[in-house]
C-alpha positions in Angstrom: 114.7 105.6 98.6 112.7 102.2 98.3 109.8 104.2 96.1 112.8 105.9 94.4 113.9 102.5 92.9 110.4 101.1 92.6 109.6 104.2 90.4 112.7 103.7 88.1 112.3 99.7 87.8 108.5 100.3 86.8 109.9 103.0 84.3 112.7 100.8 83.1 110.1 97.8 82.2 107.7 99.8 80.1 110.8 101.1 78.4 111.8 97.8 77.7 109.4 96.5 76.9 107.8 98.9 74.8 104.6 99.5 77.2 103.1 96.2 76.8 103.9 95.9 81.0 102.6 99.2 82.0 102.9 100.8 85.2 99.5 99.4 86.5 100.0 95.7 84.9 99.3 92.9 87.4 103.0 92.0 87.4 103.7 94.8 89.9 101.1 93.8 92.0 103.0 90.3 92.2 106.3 91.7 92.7 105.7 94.7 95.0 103.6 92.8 97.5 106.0 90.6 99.6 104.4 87.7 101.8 100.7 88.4 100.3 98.3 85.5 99.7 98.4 84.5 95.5 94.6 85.1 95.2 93.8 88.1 94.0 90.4 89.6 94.7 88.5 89.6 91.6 87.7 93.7 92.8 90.9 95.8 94.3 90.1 97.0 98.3 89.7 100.6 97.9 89.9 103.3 100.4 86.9 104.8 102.4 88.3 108.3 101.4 88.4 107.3 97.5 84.4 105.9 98.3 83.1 108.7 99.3 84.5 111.4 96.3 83.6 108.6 93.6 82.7 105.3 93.2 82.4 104.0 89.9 79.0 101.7 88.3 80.6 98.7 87.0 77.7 96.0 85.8 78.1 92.7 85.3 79.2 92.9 81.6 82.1 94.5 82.5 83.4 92.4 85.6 82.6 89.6 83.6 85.0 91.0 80.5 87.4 91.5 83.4 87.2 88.0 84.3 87.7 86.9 81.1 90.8 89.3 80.3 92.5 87.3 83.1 91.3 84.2 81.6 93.5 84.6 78.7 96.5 86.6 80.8 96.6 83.6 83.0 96.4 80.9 80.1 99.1 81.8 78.3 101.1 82.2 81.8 101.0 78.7 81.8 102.0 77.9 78.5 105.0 80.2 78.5 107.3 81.1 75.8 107.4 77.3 74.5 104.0 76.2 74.5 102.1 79.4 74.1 103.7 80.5 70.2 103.0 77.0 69.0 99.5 76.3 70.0 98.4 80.1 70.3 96.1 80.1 67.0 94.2 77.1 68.0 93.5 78.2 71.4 92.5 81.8 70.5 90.0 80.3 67.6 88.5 77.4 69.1 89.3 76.3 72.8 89.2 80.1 74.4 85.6 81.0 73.0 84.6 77.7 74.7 86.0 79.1 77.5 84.7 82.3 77.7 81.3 80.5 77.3 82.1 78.7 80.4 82.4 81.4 82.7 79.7 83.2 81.6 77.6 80.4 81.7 78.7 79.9 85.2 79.2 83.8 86.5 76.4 85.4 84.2 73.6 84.9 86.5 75.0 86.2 89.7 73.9 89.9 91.0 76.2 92.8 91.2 78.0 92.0 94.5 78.4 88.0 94.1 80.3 89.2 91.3 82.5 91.8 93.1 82.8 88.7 95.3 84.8 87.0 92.6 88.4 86.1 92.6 90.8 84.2 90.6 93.9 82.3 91.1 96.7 84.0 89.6 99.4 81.2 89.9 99.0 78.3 87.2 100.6 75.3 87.8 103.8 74.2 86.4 105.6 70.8 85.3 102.6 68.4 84.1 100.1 69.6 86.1 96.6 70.3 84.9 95.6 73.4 87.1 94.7 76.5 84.6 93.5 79.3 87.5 90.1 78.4 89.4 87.4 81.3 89.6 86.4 80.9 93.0 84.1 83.3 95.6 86.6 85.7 97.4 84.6 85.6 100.8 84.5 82.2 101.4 87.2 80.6 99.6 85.0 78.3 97.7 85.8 77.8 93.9 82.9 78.0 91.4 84.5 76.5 88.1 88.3 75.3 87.9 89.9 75.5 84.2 92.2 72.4 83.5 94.4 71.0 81.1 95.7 67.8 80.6 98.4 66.5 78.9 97.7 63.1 76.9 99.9 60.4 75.2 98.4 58.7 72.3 100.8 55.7 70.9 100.6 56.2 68.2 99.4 59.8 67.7 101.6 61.6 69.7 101.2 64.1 72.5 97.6 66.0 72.7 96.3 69.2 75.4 93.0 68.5 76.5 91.1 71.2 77.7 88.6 71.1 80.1 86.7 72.5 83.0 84.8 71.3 86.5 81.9 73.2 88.0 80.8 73.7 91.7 77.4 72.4 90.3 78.5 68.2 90.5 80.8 68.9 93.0 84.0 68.7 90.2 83.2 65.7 89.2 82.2 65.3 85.5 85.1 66.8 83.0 83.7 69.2 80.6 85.5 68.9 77.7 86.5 72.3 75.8 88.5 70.8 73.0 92.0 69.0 72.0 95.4 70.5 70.5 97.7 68.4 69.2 101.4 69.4 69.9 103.4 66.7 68.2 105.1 63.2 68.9 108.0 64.6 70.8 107.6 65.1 74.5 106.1 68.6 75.2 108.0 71.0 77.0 106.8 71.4 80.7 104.1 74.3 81.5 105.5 77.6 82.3 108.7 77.1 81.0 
């Protein structure tokens, strides 16, 4: 009965919403696992059976892309449905190719299975809080570059988003700086909302 309904709620959405959420979109994953951790493993466990009839080449280019896909996915979950529409040609043009640049940078030089190792968060933070999603190594837990951004009052500007990362390589120390948007001199709406 439980798959019955799962099957017809998965159906309904893509309906709905004119297959944009699909039946194998991440939001399913979210919903459908109850109690599971909110990392995600950058590579999906698959089973011995499914191994051993095919398992597919996938290089580094393409986790990479993959990693990048949820970059974006996960940026504009954090700017939800008031933040993102106002602030969405800026970061596509000028702050998200930075951003790519950044993870390949940081992810580019790893083999084949540090890669696979790879995971990203998949819960942004909300209210005024800078957290992005961290890209961080699925097997120990250890994050290897944390995308941030902050939300800055000027007096007599107004309200700015600055964009920036930290690296494993100082420790998260130094801010490196991706790039400003300016939203306006009313107070900006909270993330996620």
């Amino acid at each position: 009965m439980r798959n019955k309904l799962q099957k017809l709620l998965v159906s309904t959405v893509a309906v709905l919403t004119l297959g944009v959420i699909t039946s194998n979109h991440s939001i399913w994953e979210n919903l459908l696992e109850h109690g599971e951790s909110h990392k995600t493993p950058y590579t999906k466990d698959v089973s011995k059976e499914y191994i051993q009839h095919a398992q597919p080449e996938v290089d580094q280019f393409t986790m990479s892309g993959q990693l990048i896909d949820q970059a974006k996915e996960q940026s504009y979950l954090k700017f939800g449905n008031r933040i993102g529409p106002k602030i969405s040609n800026e970061f596509d043009h000028i702050i998200f190719p930075k951003i790519e640049e950044a993870i390949h940078m940081t992810v580019d030089h790893l083999n084949v299975n540090e890669m696979r190792d790879l995971a990203m968060t998949e819960k942004p933070s909300g209210d005024y809080s800078e957290k992005i999603f961290h890209i961080y190594q699925a097997s120990s837990g250890q994050d290897m570059i944390r995308f941030h951004v902050r939300t800055e009052r000027r007096p007599v500007d107004g309200y700015y988003y600055n964009f920036h990362y930290h690296t494993y390589k100082d420790k998260f120390a130094s801010h490196n700086n991706l790039g400003e948007i300016y939203w306006s001199k009313d107070t900006p709406p909270k993330w996620l909302s």
